[in-house]
C-alpha positions in Angstrom: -51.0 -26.4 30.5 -53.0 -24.7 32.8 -53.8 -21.5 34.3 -53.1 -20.7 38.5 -55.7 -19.9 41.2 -52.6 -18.3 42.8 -54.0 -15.0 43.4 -50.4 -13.2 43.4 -49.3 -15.5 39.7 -52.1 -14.3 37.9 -50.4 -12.6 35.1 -48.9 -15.7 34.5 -49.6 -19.7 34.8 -47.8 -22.3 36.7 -45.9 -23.9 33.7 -44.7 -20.4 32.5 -46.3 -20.4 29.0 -46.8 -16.6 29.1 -43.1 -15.9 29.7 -42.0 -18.3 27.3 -44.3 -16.2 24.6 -43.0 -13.1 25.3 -39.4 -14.8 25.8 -39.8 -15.8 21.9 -41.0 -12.7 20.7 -38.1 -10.7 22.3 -35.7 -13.4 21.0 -37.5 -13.4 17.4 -36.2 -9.6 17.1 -32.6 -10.5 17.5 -33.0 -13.6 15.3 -36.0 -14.7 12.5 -35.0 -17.8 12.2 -35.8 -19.0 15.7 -38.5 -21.5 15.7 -40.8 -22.0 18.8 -43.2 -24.8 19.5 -45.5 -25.5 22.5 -45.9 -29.3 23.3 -48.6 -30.1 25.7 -52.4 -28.9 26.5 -55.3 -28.1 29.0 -56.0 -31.3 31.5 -58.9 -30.4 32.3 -61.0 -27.0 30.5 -62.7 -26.1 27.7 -59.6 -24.9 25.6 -60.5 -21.0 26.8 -56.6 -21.3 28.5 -54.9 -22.7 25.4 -56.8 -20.0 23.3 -55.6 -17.5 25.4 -51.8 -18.1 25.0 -52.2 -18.2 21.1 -53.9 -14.5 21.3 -50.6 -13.4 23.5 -48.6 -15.0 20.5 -51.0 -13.6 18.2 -50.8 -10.0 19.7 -46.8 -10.2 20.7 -46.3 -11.0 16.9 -44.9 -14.5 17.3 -45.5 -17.1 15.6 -45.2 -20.6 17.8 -46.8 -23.9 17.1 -49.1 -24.9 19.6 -48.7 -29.0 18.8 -50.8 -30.1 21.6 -50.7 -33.4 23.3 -47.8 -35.9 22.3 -47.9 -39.2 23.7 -44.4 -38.9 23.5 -41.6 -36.1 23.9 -38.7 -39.3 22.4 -40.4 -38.5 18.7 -40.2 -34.9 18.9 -36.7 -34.3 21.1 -34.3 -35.3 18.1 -36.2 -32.3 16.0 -35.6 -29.5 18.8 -32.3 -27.6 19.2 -33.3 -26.6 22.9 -35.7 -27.3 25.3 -37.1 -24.4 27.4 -39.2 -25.2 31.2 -40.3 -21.7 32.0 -42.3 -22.6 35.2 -42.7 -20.3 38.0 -43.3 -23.8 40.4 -41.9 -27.7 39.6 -41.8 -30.3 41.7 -39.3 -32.1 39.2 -39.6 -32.2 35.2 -39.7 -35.2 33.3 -39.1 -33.5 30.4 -36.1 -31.5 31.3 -34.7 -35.2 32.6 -35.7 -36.2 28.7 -34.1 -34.0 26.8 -31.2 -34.2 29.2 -30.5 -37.9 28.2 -31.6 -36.9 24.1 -28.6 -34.6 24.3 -30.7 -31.4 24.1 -29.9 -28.3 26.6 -32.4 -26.5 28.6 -33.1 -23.2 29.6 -35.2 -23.0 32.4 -36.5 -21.4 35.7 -34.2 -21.8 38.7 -37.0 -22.7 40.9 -38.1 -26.1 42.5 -36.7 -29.3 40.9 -35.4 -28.0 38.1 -32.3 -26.9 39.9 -31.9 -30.6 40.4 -31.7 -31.5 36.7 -30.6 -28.6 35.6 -26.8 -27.2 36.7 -26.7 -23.5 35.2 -23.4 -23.3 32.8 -22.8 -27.1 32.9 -25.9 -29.0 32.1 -27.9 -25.6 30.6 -28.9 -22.1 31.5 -30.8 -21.5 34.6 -33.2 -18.2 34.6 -35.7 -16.4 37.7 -39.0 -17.5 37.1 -41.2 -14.9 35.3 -38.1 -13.4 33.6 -39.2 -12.9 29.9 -35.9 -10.9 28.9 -33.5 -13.7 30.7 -35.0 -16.4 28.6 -35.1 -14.8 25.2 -31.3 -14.0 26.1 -30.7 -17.8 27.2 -32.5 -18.9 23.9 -30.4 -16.6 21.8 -27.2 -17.5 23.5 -27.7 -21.3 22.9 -29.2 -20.7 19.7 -26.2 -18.7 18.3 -23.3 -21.5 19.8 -23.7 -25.0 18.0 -20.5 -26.0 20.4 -22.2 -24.5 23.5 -25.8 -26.6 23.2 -23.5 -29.3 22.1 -21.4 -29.1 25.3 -24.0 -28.6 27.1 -26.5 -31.3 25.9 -23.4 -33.6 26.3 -22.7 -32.8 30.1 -26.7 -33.2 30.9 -27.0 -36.8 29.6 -24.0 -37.6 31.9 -25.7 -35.9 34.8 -28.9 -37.0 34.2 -27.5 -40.8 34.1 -25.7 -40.4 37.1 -28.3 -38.5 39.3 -31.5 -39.9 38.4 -29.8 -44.1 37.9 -32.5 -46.0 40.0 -29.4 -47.2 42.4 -28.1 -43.9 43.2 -31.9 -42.4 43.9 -32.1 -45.5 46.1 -29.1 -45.4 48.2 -30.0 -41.5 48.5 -33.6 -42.2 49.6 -31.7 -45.5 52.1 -29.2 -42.8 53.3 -32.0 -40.3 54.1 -34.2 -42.8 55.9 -31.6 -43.9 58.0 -30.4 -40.8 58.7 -34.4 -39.7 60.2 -34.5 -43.0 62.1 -31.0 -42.0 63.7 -32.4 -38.3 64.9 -35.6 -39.9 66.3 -33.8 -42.5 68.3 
């Protein structure tokens, strides 16, 4: 959790918290019983970030549990319905890979890595970055569909295995290696 020093992101931070709080609270108008919870805190700061995300809750009228740090996500993944990366930048999410192989679909930003774990209709629903009214419409869609997340949840596990198996990564990185040594000679 942690704000940018991007001069142009301002209005929002790098992992996307603020559009996954106003994502909830236009979600939470189409359906009370939606539950929202935000794992994870500052690295490094005095809180002042953290603080300021529960205000936006506060003042968009949504009520999210801010849970902190979690040693780990495998204790609190069986408990979720849906797991939601809103990040405007990710080099690849750990997460997203772990509720992939718990079963659990995402919706998340189509930027960076996540395009990697994440096939849009297959594996879960892919949204633009800073896109507020796309999310809340991807929570509600999985949230309304028990045969949809389950589908879903189902298809990422198997693509998770298969992409992200220590082999395959391997062989890729092999492949891509010889592949540079071949243009250079």
């Amino acid at each position: 959790m942690y704000p940018t020093r991007a001069k142009s992101f301002q209005e929002v931070g790098v992992k996307g918290h603020e559009t996954f709080i106003d994502a909830a609270a236009l979600a939470r108008t189409k359906n009370e019983h939606l539950r929202f919870f935000i794992v994870g805190d500052e690295f490094v700061g005095d809180g002042s970030y953290r603080r300021a995300l529960q205000r936006r809750a506060e003042n968009r009228g949504v009520s999210i549990e801010f849970l902190g740090h979690l040693d780990s996500m495998s204790d609190f993944l069986p408990a979720m319905d849906i797991l939601s990366n809103p990040s405007v930048s990710e080099s690849a999410s750990y997460t997203v890979i772990e509720a992939a192989l718990a079963r659990r679909p995402v919706a998340a930003t189509d930027v960076g890595g996540l395009t990697d774990s994440v096939i849009h209709g297959e594996t879960g629903i892919l949204v633009p970055a800073k896109d507020a009214q796309s999310l809340a419409d991807a929570f509600l869609q999985l949230a309304d569909d028990a045969g949809l997340r389950e589908r879903l949840g189902q298809a990422g596990r198997r693509h998770v295995i298969s992409r992200f198996d220590i082999a395959t990564t391997t062989s890729d990185l092999e492949r891509v290696y010889a592949e540079a040594q071949r243009l250079r000679s």
